[in-house]
C-alpha positions in Angstrom: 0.0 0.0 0.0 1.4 3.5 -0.7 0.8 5.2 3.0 2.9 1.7 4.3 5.4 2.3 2.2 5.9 6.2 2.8 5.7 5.1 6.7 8.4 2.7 5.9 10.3 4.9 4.2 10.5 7.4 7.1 11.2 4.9 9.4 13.9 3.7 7.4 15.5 7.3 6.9 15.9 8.5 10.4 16.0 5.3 12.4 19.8 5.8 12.7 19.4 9.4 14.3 18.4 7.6 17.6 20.2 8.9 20.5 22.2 6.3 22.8 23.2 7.3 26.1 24.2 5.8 29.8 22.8 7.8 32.5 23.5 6.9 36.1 19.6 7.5 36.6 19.7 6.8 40.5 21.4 10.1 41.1 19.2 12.2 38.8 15.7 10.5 39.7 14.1 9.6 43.3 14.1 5.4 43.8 9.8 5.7 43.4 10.4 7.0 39.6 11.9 3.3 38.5 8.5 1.8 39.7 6.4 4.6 38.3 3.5 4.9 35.3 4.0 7.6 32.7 2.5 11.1 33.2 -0.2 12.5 31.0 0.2 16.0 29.6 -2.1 17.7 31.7 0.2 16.1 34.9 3.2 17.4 33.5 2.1 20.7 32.9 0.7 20.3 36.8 4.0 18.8 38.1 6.1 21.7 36.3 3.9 24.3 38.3 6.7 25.5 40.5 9.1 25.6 37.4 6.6 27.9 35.8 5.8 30.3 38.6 9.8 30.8 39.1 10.9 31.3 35.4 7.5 33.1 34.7 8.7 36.5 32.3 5.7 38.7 33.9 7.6 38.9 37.3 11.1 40.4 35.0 9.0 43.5 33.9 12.2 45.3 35.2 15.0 43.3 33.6 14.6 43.0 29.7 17.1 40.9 28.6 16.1 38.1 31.4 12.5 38.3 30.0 13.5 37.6 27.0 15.6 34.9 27.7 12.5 33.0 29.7 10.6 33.6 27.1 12.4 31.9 24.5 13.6 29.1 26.4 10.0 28.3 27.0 9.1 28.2 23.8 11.5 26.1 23.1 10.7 23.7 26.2 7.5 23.6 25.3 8.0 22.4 21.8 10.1 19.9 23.1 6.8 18.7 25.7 4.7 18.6 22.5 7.1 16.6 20.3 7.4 14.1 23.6 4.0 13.6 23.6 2.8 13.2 19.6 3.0 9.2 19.0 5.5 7.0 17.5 7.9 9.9 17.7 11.9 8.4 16.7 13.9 10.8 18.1 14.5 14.3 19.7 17.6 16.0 19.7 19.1 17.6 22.9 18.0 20.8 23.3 19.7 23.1 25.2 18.1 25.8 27.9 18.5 28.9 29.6 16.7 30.0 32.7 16.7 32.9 35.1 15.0 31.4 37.9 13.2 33.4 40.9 14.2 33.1 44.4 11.2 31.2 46.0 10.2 29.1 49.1 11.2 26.2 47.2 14.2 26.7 45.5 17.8 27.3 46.8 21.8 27.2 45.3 22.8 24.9 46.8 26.1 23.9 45.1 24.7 26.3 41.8 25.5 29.8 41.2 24.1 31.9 44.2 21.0 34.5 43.7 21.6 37.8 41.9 20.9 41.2 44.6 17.8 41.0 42.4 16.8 37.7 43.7 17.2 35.4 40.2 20.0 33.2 39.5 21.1 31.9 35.8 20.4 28.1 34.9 21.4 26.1 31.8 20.9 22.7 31.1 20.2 20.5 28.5 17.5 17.8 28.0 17.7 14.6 26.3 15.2 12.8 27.8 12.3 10.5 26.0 9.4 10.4 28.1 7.3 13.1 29.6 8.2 11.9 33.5 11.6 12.0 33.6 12.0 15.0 31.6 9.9 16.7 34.6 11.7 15.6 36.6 15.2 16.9 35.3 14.0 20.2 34.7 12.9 20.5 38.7 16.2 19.4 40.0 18.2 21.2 37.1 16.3 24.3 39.0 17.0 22.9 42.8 13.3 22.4 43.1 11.4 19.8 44.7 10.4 16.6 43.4 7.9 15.5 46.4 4.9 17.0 44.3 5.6 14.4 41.7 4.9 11.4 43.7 1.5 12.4 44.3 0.6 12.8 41.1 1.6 8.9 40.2 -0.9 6.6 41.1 1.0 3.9 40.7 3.7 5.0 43.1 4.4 3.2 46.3 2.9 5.6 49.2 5.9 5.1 51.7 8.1 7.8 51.6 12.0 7.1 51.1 13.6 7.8 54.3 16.6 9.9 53.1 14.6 12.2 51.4 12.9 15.5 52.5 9.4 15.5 52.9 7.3 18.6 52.1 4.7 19.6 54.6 1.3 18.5 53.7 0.0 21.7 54.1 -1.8 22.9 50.8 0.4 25.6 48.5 -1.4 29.4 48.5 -0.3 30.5 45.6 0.2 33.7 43.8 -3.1 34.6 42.0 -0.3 34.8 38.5 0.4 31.5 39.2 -3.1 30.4 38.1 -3.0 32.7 35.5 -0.3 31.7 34.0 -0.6 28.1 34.3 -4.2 27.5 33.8 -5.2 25.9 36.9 -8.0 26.6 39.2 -7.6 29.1 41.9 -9.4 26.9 44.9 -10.2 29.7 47.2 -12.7 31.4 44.0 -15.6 29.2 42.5 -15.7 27.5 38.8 -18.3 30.4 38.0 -15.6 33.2 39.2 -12.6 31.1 37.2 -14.4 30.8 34.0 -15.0 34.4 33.9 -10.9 35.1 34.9 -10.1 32.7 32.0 -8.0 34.4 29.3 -9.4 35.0 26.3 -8.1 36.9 22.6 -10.4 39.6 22.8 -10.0 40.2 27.2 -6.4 39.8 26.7 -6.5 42.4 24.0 -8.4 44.7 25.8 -6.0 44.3 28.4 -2.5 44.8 26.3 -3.6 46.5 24.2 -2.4 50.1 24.9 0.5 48.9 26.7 1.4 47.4 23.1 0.6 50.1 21.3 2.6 52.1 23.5 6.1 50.5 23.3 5.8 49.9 19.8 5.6 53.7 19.6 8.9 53.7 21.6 10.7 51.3 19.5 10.7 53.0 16.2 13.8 54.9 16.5 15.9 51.6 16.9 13.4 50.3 14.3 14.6 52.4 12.1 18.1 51.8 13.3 18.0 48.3 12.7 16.6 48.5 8.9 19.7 51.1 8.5 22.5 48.5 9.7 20.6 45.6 8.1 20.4 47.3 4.6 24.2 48.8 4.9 25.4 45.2 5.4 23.5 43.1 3.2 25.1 45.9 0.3 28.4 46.0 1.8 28.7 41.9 2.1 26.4 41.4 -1.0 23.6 39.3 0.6 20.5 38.2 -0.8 18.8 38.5 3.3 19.5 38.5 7.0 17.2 37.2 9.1 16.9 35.9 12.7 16.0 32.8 13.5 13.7 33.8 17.1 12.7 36.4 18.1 15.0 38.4 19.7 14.3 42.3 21.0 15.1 45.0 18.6 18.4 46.3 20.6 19.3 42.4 21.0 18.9 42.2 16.4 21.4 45.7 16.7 24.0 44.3 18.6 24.3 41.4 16.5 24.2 43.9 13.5 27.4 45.7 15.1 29.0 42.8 15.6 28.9 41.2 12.2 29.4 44.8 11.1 32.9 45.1 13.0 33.7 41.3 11.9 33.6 42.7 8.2 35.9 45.6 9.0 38.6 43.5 10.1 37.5 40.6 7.5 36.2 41.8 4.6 37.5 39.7 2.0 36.5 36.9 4.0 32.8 37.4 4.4 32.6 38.3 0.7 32.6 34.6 0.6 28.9 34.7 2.0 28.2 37.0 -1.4 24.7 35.9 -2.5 23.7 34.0 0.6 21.2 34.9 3.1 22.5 35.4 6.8 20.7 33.3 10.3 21.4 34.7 13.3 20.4 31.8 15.3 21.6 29.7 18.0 24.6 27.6 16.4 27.0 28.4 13.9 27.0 26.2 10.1 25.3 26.0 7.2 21.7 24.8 6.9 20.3 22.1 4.5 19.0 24.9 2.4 22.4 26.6 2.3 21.4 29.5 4.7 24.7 30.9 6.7 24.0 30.5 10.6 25.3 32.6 12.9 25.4 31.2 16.5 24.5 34.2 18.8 26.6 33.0 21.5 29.9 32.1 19.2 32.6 34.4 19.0 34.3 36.1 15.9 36.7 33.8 15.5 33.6 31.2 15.4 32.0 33.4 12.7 35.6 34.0 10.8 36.2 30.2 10.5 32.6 29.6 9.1 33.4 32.0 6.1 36.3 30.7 5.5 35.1 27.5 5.1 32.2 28.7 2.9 33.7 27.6 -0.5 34.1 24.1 0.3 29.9 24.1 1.9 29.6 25.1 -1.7 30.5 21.8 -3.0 29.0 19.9 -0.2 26.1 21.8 -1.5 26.4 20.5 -5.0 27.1 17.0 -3.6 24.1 17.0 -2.0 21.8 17.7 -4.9 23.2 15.6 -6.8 22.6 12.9 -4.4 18.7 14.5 -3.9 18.5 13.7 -8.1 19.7 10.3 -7.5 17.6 9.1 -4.5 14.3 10.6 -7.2 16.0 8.6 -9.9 15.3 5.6 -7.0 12.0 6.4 -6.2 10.5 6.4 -9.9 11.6 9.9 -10.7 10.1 12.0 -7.7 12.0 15.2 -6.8 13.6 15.4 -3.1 12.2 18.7 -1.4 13.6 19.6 2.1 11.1 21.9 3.6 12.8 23.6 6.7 9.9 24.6 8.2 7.9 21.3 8.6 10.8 20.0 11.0 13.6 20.7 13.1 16.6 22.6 11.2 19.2 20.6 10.0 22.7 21.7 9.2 24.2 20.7 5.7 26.2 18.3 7.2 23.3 16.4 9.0 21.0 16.4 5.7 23.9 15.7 3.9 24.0 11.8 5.8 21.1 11.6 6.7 20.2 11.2 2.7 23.5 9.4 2.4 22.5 6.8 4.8 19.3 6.6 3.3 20.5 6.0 -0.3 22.5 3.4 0.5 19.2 1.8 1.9 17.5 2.1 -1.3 20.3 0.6 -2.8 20.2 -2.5 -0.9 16.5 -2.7 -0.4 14.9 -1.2 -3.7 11.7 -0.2 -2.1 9.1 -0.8 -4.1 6.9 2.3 -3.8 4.5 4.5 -6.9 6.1 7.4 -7.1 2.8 9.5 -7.7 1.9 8.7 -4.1 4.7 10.1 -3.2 4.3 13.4 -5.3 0.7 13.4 -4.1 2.2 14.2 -0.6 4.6 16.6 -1.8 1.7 18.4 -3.5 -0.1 19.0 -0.5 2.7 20.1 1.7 3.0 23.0 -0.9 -0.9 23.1 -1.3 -0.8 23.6 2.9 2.2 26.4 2.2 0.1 28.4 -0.4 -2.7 28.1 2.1 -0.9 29.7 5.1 0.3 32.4 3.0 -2.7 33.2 1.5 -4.6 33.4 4.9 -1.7 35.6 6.4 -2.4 38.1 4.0 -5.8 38.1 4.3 -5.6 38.9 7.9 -2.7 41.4 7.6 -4.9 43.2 5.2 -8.4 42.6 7.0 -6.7 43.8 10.4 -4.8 46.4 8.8 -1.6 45.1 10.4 1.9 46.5 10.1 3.9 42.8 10.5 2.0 39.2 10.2 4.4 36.4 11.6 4.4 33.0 13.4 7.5 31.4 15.5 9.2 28.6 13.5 7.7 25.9 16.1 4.2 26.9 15.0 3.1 24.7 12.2 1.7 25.4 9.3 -1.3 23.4 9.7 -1.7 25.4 13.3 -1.3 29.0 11.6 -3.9 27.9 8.9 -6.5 27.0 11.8 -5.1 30.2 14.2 -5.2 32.6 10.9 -9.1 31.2 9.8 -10.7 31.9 13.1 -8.6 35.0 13.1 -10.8 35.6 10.2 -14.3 35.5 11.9 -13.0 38.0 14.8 -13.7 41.5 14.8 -9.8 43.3 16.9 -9.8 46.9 16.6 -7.2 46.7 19.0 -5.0 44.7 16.3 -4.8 47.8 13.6 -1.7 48.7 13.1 0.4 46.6 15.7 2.8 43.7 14.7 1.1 40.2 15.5 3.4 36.9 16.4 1.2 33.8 16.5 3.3 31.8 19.3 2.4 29.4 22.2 1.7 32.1 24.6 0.1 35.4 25.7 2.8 38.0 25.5 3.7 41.9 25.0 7.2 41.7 23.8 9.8 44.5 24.8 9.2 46.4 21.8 5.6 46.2 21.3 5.0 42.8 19.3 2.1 41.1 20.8 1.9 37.6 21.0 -0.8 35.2 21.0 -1.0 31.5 20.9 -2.1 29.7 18.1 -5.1 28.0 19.7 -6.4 30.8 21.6 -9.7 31.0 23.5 -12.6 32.9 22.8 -15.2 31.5 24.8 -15.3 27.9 24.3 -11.4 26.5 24.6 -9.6 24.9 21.6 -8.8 21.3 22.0 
């Protein structure tokens, strides 16, 4: 059948991306975890509660940067949750994260770096975990919060407590009335009736942000302004088709990065040259990407960036390798053309597309899967069918909302900005005229004015 055949054909092309790693799990997990069930979503999103309420970016109003730091590592964390969860998932690839975490009655150093004077301390760690439980888990004692909460939530867990570890007193939580807010659970000292009116909605939210939006945008278009300046006076200095940024960073954030690629081409001119044509990423590794966009890794240094230029000639051919092997694995395949479409999954680097269709041409080789090849170009037709969609609807609503920008974070599908952007459609937001609209996972007014909303947002009856 053709849908076997396309599933075995996935399978068979990123079966060997599977992670393999030795953890010493007795120090990272409590000894009740090894006899536990696995948690739903909803009692993830419940354990994590304490995670959220210290790394929430509404209580770093006063410090920018830190905000905006919280707010794009949760993003990403989220993603990561979601991908955890969608079934008969093959692999995830370590992500990496950055908190500033709040001083609170649960937390402490301990043997981690010790509280700023403003009472938040910095936390990286990286997670390459496969199920939802343990990654909970990790993230609470990467932040030196408790785990005790976690128990509870496990049925299946033995009810003794392990003597060498703390016990919490049973004494229920009172928390912060933002806590409920931002985590969607149900304030008990306030009835159902009271909470369902509370609940966030688009148009509340709106009427709620709205001018606080409206008024920072105001602010920011001085360094607006700045920023299309630099952008413009490097892309004709270095030749480039585009620069672009991979999240989305503040405006003052884009301008340092400007200034620093701008004083890298001062010292190195001739060198970047070699990135004439291309289009610039500043994201959050250094390479090239499978569609032969030049990363910049935000947290690399010069010399980082200098070596990638110099090494651009010799992506070139890797480049030319590659679609010659693309023509080859259609050739297999009845003729089909081999379209990597970076925004229907997880960014590759040259390199890693590069084997990744190496290991799967040898496959074909030795198996000769026998697949039609119109099924095959059926799916590629609506993938691009889905595309023309999106872009069809985001124009429609930039133009029906009289918008100045329309965009969507790169972990928002397409299939989600479709659904977000048609019952977009059906709303009547004054407030949204003129502003700049991110469709995300979250409520949020960004530093410079861009409001955020997530994709399935509520407008009376909640989006499942």
């Amino acid at each position: 059948m053709p849908g076997s055949c396309c599933t075995y054909i996935y399978s068979e092309m990123f079966c060997h991306l599977r992670p393999v790693r030795r953890l010493c799990l007795e120090k990272v997990f409590p000894r009740w975890f090894f006899s536990s069930r696995a948690l739903s979503g909803a009692e993830a999103v419940n354990a994590l509660r304490p995670f959220y309420f210290a790394v929430h970016p509404d209580f770093f109003g006063q410090h920018p940067r830190e905000r905006e730091v919280n707010e794009n590592s949760l993003q990403r964390l989220s993603v990561y949750l979601e991908t955890l969860q969608k079934p008969g998932f093959k692999s995830l690839k370590p992500t990496q994260l950055t908190f500033y975490v709040r001083e609170t009655d649960q937390n402490s150093p301990g043997g981690q770096e010790p509280f700023s004077p403003f009472g938040f301390r910095a936390v990286k760690f990286t997670l390459h975990t496969r199920d939802l439980l343990s990654t909970v888990l990790y993230i609470l004692n990467s932040c030196s919060l408790s785990v005790e909460h976690v128990q509870s939530l496990n049925s299946s867990v033995h009810p003794q407590p392990v003597k060498e570890e703390k016990r919490m007193s049973d004494r229920p939580i009172k928390w912060d009335k933002s806590y409920y807010a931002f985590t969607g659970s149900r304030d008990p000292d306030e009835g159902l009736e009271q909470a369902s009116k509370r609940e966030t909605t688009l148009s509340s939210w709106l009427d709620n942000n709205g001018k606080q939006a409206t008024k920072k945008l105001e602010n920011s278009l001085p360094l607006r302004k700045e920023l299309d300046r630099l952008k413009n006076e490097l892309s004709h200095q270095l030749q480039l088709s585009d620069i672009r940024w991979q999240r989305s960073w503040g405006l003052a954030h884009r301008c340092s990065q400007l200034h620093s690629l701008g004083r890298l081409a001062q010292q190195n001119l001739e060198t970047l040259k070699n990135a004439k044509g291309c289009t610039v990423i500043f994201t959050d590794r250094s390479g090239i990407s499978a569609v032969g966009h030049v990363m910049l890794g935000t947290m690399d240094v010069h010399h980082h960036w200098t070596k990638l230029f110099e090494r651009l000639p010799s992506y070139f051919d890797l480049q030319r390798r590659l679609m010659l092997l693309e023509d080859q694995i259609g050739c297999l395949l009845g003729g089909i053309q081999v379209v990597y479409i970076e925004e229907l999954q997880p960014v590759l680097t040259l390199e890693e597309y590069y084997s990744l269709l190496h290991v799967f041409h040898n496959r074909l080789l030795k198996t000769r899967i026998p697949c039609h090849p119109r099924s095959l170009s059926g799916l590629q037709m609506i993938l691009n069918r889905l595309k023309v969609i999106e872009n069809e609807l985001i124009q429609a609503s930039t133009k029906k909302f009289s918008l100045e920008k329309f965009y969507k974070e790169p972990s928002v599908s397409s299939k989600q900005m479709v659904e977000c952007c048609e019952r977009l459609l059906e709303q009547s937001l004054p407030y949204l005229q003129g502003m700049r609209l991110c469709i995300s996972h979250f409520y949020s007014v960004m530093q410079d004015g861009d409001l955020c909303i997530p994709w399935n947002w509520k407008n009376g009856e909640a989006v499942k």
